[in-house]
mmCIF entry with sequence, helices, sheets and N, C-alpha, C, O atoms, coordinates in Angstrom:
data_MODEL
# 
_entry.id   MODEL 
# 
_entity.id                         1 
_entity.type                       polymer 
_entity.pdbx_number_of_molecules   1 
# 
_entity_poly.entity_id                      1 
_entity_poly.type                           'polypeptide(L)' 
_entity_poly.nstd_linkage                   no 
_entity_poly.nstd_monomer                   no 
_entity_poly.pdbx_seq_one_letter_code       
;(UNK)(UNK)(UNK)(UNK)(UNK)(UNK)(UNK)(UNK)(UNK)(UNK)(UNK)(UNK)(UNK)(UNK)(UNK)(UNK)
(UNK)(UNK)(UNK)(UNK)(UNK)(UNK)(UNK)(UNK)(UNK)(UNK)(UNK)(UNK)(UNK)(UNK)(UNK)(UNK)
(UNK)(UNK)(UNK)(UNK)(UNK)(UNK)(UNK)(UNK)(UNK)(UNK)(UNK)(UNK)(UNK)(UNK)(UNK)(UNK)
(UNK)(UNK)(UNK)(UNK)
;
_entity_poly.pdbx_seq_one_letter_code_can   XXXXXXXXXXXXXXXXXXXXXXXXXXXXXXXXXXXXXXXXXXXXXXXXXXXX 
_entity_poly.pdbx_strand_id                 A 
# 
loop_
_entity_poly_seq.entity_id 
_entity_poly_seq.num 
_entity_poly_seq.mon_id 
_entity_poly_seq.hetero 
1 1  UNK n 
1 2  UNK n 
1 3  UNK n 
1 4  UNK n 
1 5  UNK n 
1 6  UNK n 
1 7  UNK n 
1 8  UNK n 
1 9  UNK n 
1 10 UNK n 
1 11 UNK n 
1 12 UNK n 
1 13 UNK n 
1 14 UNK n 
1 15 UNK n 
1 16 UNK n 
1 17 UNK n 
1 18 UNK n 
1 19 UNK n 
1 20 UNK n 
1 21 UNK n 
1 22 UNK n 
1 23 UNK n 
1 24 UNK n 
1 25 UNK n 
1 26 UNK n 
1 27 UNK n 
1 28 UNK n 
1 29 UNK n 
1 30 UNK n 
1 31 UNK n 
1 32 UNK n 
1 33 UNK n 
1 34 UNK n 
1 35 UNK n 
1 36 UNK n 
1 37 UNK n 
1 38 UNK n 
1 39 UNK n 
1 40 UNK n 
1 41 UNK n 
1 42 UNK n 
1 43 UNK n 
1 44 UNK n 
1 45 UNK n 
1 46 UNK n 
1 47 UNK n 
1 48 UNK n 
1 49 UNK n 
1 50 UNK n 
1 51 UNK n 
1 52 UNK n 
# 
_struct_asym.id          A 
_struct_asym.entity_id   1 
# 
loop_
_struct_conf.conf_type_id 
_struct_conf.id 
_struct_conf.pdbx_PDB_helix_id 
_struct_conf.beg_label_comp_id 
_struct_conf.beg_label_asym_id 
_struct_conf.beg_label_seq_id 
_struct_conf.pdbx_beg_PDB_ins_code 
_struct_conf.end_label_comp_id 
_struct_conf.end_label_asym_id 
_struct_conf.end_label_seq_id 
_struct_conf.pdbx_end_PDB_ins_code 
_struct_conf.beg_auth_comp_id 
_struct_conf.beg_auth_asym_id 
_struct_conf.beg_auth_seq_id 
_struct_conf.end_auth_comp_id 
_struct_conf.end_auth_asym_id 
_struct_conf.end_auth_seq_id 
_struct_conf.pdbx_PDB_helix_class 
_struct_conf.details 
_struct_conf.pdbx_PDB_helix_length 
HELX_P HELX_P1 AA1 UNK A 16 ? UNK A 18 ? UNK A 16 UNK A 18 1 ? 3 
HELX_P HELX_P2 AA2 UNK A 19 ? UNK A 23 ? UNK A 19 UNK A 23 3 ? 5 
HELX_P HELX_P3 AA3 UNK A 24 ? UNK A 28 ? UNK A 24 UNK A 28 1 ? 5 
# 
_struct_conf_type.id          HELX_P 
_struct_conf_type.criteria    ? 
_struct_conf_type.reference   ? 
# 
loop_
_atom_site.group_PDB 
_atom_site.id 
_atom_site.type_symbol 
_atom_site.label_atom_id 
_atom_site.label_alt_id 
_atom_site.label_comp_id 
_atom_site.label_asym_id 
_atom_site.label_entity_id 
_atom_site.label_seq_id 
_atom_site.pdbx_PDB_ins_code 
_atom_site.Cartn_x 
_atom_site.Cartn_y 
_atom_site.Cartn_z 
_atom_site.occupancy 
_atom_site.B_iso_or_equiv 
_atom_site.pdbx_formal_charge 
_atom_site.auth_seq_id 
_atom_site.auth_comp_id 
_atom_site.auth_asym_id 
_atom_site.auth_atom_id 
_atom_site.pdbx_PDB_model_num 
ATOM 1   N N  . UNK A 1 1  ? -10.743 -22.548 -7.741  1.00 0.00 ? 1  UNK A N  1 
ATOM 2   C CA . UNK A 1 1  ? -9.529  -21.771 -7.498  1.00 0.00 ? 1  UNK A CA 1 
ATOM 3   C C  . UNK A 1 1  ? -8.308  -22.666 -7.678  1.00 0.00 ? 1  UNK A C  1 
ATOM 4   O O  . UNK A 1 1  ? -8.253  -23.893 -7.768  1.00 0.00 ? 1  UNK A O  1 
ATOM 5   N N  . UNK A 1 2  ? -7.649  -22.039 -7.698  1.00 0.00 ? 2  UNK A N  1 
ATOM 6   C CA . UNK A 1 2  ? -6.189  -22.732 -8.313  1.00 0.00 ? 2  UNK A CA 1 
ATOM 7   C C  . UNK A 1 2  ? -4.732  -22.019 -7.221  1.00 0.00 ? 2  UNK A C  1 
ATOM 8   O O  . UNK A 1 2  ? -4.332  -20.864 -7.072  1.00 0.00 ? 2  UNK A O  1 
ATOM 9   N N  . UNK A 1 3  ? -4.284  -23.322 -6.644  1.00 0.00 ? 3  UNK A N  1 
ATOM 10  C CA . UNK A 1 3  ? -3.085  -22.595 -5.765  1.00 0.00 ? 3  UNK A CA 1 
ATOM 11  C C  . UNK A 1 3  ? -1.544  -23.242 -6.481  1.00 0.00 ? 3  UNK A C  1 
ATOM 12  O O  . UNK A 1 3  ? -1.296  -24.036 -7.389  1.00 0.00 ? 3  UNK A O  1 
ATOM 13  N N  . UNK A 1 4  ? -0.993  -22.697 -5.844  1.00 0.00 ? 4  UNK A N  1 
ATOM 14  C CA . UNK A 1 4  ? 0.335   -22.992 -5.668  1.00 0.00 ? 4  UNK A CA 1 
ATOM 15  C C  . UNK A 1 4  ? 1.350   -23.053 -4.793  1.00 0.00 ? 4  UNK A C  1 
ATOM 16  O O  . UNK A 1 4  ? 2.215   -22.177 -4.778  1.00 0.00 ? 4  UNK A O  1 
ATOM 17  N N  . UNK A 1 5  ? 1.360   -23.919 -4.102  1.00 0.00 ? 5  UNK A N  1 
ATOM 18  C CA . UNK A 1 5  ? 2.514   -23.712 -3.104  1.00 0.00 ? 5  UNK A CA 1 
ATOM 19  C C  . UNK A 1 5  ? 3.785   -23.512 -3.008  1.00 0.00 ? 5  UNK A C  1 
ATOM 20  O O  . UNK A 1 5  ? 4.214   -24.559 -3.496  1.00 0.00 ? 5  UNK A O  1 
ATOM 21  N N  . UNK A 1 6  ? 4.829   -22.804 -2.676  1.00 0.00 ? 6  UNK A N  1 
ATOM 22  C CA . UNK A 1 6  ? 6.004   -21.872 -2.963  1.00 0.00 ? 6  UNK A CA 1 
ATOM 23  C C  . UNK A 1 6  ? 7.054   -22.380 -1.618  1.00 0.00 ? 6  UNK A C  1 
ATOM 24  O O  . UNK A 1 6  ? 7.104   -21.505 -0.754  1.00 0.00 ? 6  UNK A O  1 
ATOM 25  N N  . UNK A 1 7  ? 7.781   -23.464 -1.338  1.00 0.00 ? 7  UNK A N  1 
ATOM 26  C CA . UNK A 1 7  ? 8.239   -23.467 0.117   1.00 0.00 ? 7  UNK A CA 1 
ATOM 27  C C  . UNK A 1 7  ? 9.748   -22.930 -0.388  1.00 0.00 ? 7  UNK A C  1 
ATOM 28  O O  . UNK A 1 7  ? 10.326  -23.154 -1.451  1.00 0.00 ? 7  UNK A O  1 
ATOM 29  N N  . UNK A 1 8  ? 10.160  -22.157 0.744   1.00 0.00 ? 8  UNK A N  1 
ATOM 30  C CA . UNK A 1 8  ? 11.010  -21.530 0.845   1.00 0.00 ? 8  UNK A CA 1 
ATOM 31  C C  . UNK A 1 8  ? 12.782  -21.670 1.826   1.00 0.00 ? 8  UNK A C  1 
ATOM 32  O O  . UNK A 1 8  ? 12.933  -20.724 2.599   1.00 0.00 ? 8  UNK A O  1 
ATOM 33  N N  . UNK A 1 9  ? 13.220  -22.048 1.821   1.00 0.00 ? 9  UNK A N  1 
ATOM 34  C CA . UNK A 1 9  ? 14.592  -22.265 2.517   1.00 0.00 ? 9  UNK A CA 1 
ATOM 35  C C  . UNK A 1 9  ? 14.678  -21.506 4.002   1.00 0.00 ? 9  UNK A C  1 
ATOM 36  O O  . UNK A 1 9  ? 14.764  -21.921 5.158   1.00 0.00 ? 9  UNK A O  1 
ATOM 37  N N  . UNK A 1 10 ? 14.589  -19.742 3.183   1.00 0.00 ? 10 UNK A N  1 
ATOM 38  C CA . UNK A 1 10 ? 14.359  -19.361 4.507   1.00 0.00 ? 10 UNK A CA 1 
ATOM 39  C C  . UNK A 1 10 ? 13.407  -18.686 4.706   1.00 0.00 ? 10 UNK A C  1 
ATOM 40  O O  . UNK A 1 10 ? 12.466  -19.043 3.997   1.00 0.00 ? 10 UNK A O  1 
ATOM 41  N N  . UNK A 1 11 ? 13.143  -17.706 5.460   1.00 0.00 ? 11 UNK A N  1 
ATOM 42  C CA . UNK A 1 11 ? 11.939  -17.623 6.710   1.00 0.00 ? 11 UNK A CA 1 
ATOM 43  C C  . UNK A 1 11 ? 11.076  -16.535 5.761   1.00 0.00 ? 11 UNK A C  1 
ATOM 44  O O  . UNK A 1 11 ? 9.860   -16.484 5.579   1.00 0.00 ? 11 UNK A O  1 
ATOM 45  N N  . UNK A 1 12 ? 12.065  -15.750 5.266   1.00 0.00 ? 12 UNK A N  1 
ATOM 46  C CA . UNK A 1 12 ? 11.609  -14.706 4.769   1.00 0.00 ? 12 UNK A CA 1 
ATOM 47  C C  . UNK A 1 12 ? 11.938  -14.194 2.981   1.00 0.00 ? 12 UNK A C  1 
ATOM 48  O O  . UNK A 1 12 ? 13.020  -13.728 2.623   1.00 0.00 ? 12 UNK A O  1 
ATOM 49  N N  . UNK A 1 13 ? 10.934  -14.381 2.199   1.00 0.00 ? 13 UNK A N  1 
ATOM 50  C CA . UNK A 1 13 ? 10.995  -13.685 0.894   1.00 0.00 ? 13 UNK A CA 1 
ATOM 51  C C  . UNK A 1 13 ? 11.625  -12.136 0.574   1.00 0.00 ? 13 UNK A C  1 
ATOM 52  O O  . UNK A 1 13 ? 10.763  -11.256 0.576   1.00 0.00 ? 13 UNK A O  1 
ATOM 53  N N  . UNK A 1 14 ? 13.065  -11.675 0.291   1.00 0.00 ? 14 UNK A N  1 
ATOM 54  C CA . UNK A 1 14 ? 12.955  -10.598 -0.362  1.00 0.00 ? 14 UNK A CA 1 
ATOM 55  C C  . UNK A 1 14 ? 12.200  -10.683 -1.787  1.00 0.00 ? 14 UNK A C  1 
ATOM 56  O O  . UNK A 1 14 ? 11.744  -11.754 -2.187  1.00 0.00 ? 14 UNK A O  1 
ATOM 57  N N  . UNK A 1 15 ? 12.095  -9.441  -2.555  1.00 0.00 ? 15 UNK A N  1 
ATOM 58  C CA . UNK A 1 15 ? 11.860  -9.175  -3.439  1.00 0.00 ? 15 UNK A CA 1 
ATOM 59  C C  . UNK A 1 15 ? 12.241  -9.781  -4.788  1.00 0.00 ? 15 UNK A C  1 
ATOM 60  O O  . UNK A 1 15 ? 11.711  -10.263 -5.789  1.00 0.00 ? 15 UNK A O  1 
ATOM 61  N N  . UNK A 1 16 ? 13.640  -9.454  -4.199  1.00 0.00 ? 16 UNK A N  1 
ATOM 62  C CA . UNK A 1 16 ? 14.909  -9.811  -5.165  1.00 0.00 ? 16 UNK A CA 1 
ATOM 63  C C  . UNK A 1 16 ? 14.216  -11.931 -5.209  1.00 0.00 ? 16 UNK A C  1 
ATOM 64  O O  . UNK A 1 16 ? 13.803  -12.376 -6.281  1.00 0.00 ? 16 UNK A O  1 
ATOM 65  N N  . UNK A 1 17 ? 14.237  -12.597 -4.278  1.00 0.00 ? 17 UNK A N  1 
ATOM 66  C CA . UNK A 1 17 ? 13.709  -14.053 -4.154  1.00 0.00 ? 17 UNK A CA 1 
ATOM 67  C C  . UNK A 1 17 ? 12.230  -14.512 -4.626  1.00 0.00 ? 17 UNK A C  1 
ATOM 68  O O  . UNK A 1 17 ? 11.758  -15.630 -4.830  1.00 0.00 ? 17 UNK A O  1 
ATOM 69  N N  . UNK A 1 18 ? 11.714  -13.276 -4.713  1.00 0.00 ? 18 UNK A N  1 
ATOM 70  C CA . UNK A 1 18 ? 10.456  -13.660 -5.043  1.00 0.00 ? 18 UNK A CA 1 
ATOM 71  C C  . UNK A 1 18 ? 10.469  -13.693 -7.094  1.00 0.00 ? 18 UNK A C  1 
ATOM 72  O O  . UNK A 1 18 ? 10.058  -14.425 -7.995  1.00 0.00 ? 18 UNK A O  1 
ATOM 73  N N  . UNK A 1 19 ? 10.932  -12.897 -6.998  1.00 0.00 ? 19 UNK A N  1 
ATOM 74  C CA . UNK A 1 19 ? 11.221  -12.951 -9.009  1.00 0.00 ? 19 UNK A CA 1 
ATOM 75  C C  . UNK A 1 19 ? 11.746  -14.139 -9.060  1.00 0.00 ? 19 UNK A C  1 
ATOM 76  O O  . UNK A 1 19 ? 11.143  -15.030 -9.659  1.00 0.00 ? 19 UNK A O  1 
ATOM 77  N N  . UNK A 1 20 ? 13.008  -14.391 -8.422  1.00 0.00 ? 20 UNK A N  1 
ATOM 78  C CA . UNK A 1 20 ? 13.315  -15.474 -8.809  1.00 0.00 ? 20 UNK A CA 1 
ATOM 79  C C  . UNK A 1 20 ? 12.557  -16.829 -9.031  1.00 0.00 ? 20 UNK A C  1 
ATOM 80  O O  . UNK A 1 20 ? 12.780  -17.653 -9.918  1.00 0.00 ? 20 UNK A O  1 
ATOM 81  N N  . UNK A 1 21 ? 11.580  -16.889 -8.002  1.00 0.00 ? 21 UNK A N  1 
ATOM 82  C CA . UNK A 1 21 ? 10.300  -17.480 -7.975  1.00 0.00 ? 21 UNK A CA 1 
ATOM 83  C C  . UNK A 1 21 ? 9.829   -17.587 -8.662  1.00 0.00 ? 21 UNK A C  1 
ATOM 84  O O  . UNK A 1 21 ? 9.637   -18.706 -9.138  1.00 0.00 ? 21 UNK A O  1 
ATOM 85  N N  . UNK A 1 22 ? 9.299   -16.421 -9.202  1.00 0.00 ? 22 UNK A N  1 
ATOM 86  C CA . UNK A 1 22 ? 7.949   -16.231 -9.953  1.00 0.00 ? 22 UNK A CA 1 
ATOM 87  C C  . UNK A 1 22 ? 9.346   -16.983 -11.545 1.00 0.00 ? 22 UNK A C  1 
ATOM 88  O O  . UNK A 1 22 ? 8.932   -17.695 -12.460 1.00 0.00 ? 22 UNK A O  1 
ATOM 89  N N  . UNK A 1 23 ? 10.006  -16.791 -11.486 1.00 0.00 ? 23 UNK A N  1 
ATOM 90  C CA . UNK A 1 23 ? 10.806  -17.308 -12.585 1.00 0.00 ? 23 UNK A CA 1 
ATOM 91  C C  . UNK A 1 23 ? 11.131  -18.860 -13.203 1.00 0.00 ? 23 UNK A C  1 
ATOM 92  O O  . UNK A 1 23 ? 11.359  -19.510 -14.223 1.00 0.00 ? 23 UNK A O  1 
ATOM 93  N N  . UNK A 1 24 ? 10.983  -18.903 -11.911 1.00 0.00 ? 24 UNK A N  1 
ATOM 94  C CA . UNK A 1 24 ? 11.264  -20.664 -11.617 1.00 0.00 ? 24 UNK A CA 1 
ATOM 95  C C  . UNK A 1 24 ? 9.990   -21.252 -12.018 1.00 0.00 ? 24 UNK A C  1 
ATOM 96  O O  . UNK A 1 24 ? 10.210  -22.059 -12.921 1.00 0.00 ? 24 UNK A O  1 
ATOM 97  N N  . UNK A 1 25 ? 8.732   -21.185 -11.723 1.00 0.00 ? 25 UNK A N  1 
ATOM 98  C CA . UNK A 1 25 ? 7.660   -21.278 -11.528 1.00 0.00 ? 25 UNK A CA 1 
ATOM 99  C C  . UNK A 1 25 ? 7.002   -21.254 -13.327 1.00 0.00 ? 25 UNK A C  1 
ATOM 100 O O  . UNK A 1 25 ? 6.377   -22.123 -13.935 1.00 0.00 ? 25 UNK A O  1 
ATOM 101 N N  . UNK A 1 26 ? 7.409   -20.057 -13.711 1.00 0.00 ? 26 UNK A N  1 
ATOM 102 C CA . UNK A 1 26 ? 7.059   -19.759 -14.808 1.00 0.00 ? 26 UNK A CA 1 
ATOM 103 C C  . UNK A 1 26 ? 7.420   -20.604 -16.000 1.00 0.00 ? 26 UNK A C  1 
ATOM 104 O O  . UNK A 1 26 ? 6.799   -20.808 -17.043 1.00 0.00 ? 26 UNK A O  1 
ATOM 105 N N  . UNK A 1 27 ? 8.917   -21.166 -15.454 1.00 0.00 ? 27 UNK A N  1 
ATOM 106 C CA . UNK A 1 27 ? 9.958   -22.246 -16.515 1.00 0.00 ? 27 UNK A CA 1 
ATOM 107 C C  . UNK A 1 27 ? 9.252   -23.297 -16.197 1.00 0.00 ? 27 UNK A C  1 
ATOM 108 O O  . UNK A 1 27 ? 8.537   -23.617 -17.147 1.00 0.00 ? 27 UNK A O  1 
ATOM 109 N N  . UNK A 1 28 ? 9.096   -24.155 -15.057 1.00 0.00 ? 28 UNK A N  1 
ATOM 110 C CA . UNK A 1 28 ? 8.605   -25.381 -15.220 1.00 0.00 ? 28 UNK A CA 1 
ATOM 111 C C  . UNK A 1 28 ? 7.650   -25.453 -15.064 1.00 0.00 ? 28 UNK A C  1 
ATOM 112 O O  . UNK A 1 28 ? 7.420   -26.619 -14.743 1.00 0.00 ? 28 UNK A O  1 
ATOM 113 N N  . UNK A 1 29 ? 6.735   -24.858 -15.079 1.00 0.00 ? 29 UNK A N  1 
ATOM 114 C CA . UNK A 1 29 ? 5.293   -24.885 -14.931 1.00 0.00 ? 29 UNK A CA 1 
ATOM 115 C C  . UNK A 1 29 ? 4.152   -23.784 -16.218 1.00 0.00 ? 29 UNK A C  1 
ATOM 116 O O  . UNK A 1 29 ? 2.939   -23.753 -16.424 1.00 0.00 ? 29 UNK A O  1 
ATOM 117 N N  . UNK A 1 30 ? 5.230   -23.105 -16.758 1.00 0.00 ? 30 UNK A N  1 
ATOM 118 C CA . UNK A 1 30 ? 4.185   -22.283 -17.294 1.00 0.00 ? 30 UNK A CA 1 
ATOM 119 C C  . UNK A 1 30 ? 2.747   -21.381 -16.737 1.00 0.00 ? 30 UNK A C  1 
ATOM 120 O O  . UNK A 1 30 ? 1.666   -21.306 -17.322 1.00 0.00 ? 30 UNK A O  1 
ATOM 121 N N  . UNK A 1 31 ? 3.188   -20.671 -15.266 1.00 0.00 ? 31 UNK A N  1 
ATOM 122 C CA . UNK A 1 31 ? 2.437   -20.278 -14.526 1.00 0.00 ? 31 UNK A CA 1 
ATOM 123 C C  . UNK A 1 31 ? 2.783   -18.792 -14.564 1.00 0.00 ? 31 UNK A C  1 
ATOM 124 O O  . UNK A 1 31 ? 3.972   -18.492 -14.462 1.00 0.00 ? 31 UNK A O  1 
ATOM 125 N N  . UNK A 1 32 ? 2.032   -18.003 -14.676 1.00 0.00 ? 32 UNK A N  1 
ATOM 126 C CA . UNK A 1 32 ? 2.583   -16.564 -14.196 1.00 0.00 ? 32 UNK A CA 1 
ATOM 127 C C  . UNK A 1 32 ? 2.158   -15.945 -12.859 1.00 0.00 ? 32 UNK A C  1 
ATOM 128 O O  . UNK A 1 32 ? 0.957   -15.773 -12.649 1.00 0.00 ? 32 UNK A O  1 
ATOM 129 N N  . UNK A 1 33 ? 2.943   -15.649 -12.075 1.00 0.00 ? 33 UNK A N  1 
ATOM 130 C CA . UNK A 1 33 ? 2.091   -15.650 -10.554 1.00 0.00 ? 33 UNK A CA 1 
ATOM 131 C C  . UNK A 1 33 ? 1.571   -14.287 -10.339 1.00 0.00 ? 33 UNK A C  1 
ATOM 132 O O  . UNK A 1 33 ? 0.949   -13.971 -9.325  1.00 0.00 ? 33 UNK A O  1 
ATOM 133 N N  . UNK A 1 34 ? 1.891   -13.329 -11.503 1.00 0.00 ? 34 UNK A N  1 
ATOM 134 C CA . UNK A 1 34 ? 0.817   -12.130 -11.322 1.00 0.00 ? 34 UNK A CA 1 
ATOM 135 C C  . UNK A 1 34 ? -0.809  -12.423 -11.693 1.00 0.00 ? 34 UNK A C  1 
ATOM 136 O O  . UNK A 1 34 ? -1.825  -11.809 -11.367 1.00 0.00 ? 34 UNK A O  1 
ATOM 137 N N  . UNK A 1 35 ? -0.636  -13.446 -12.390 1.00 0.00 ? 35 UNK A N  1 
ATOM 138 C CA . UNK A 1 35 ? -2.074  -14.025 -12.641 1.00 0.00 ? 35 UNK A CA 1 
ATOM 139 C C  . UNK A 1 35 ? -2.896  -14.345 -11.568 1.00 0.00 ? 35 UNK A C  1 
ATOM 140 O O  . UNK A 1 35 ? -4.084  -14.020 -11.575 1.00 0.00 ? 35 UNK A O  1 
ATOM 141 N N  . UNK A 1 36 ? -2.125  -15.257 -10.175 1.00 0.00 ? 36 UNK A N  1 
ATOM 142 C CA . UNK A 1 36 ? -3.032  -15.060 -9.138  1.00 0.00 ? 36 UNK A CA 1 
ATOM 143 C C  . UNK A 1 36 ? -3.178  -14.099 -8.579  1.00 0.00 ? 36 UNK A C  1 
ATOM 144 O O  . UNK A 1 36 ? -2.534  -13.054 -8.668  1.00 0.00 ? 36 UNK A O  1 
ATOM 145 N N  . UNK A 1 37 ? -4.375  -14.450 -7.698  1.00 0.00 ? 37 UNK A N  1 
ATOM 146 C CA . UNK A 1 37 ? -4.775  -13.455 -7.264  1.00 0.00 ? 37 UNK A CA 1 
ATOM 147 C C  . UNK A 1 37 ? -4.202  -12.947 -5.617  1.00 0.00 ? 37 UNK A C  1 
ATOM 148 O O  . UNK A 1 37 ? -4.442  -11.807 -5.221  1.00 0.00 ? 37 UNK A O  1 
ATOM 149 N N  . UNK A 1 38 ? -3.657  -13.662 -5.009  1.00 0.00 ? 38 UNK A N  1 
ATOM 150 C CA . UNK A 1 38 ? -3.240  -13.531 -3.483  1.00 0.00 ? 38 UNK A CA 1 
ATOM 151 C C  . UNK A 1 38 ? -2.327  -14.546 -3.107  1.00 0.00 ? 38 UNK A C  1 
ATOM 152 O O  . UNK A 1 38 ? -2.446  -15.705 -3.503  1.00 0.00 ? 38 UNK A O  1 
ATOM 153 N N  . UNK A 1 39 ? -1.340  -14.123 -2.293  1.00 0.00 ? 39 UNK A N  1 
ATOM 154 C CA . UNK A 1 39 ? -0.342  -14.956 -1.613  1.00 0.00 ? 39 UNK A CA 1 
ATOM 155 C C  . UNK A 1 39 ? -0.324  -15.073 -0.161  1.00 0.00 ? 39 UNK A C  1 
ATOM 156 O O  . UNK A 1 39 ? -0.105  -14.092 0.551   1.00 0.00 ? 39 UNK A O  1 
ATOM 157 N N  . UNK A 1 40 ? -0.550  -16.264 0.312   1.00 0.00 ? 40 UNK A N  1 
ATOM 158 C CA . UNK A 1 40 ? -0.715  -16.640 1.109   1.00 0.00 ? 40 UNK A CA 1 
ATOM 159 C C  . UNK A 1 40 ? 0.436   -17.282 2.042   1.00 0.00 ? 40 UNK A C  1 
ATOM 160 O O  . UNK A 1 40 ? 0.668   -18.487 1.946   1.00 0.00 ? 40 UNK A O  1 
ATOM 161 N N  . UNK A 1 41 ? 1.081   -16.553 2.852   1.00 0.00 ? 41 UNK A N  1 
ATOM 162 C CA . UNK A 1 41 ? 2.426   -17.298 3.354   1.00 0.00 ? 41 UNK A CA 1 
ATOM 163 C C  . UNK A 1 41 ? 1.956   -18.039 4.115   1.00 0.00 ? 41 UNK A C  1 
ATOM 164 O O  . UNK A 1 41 ? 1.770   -19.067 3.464   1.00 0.00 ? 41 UNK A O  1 
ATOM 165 N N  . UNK A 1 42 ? 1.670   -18.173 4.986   1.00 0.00 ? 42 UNK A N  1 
ATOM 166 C CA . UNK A 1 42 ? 0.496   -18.926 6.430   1.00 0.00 ? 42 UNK A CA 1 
ATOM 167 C C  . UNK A 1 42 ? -0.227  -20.154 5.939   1.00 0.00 ? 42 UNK A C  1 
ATOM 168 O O  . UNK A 1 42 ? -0.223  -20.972 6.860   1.00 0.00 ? 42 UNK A O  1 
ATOM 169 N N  . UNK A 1 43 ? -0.675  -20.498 5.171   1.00 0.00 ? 43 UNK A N  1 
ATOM 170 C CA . UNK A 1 43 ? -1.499  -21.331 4.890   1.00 0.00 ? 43 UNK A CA 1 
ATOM 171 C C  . UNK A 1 43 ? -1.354  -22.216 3.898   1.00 0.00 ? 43 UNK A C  1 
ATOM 172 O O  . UNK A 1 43 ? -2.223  -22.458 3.061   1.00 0.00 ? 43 UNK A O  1 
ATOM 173 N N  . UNK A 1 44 ? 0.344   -23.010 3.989   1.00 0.00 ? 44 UNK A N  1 
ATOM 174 C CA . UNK A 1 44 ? 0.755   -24.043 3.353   1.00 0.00 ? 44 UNK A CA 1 
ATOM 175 C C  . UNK A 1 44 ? 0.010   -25.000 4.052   1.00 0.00 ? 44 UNK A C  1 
ATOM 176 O O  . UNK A 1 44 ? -0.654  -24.816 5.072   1.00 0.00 ? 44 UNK A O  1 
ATOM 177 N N  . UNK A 1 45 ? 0.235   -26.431 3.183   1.00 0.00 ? 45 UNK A N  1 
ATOM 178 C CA . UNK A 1 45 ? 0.771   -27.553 3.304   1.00 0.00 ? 45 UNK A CA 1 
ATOM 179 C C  . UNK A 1 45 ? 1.659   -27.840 4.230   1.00 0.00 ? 45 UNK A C  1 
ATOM 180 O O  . UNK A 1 45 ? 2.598   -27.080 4.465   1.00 0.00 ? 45 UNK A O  1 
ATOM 181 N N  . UNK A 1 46 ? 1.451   -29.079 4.928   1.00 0.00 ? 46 UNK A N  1 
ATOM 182 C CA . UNK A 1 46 ? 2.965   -29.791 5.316   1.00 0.00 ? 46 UNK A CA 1 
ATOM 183 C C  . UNK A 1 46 ? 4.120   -29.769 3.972   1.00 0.00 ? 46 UNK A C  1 
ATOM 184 O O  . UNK A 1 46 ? 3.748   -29.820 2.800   1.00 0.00 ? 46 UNK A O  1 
ATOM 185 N N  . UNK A 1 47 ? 5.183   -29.707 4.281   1.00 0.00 ? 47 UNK A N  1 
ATOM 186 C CA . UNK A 1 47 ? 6.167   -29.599 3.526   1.00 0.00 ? 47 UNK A CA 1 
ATOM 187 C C  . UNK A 1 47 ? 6.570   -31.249 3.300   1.00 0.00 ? 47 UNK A C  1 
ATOM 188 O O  . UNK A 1 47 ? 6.953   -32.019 4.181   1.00 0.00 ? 47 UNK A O  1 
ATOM 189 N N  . UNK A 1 48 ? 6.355   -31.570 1.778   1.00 0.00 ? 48 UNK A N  1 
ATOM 190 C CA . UNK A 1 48 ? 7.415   -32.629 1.392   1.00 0.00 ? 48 UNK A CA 1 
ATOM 191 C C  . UNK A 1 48 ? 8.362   -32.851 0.774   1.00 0.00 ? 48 UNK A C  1 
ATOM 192 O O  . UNK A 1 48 ? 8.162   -32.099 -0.180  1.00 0.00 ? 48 UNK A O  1 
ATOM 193 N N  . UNK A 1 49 ? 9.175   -33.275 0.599   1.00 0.00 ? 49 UNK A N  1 
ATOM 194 C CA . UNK A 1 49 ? 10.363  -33.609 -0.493  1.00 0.00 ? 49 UNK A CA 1 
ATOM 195 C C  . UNK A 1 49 ? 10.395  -33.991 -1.797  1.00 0.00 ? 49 UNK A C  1 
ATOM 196 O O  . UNK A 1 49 ? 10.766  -35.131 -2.073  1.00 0.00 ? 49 UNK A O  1 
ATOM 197 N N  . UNK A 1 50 ? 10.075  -33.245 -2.621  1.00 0.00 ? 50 UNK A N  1 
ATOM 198 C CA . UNK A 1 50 ? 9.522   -33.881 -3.699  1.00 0.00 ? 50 UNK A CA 1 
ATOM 199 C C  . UNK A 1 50 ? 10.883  -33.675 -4.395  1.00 0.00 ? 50 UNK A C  1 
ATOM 200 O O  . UNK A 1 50 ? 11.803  -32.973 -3.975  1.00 0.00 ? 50 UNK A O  1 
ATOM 201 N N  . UNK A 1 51 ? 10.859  -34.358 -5.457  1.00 0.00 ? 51 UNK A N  1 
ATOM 202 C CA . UNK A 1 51 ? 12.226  -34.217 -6.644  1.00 0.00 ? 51 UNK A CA 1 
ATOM 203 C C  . UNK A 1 51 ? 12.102  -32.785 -7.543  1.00 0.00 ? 51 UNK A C  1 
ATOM 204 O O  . UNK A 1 51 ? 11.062  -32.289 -7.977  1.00 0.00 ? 51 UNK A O  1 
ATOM 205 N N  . UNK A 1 52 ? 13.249  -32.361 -7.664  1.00 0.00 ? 52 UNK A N  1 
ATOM 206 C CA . UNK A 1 52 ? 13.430  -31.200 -8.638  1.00 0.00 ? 52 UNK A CA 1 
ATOM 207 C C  . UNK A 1 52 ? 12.221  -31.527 -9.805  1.00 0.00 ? 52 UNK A C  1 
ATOM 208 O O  . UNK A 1 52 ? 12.072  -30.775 -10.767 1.00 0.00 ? 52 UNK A O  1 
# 
């Protein structure tokens, strides 16, 4: 299986934030996130700082 972790600023994803996502995601990564299969808010990682 294959994840991706998505951390977020604030608490809660609209809709409207989640495209943007899936947008972001798609540019530097070449990922399409309708391809996975489930999103998992709960069950990150510790959060690190990584560089843009």
């Amino acid at each position: 299986a294959h994840y991706v972790w998505v951390w977020a600023k604030t608490k809660s994803l609209s809709r409207h934030n989640w495209s943007r996502v899936a947008q972001v995601v798609d540019e530097k990564l070449n990922l399409r996130l309708e391809d996975f299969k489930a999103v998992d808010f709960n069950n990150c990682p510790p959060r690190r700082d990584y560089p843009n």
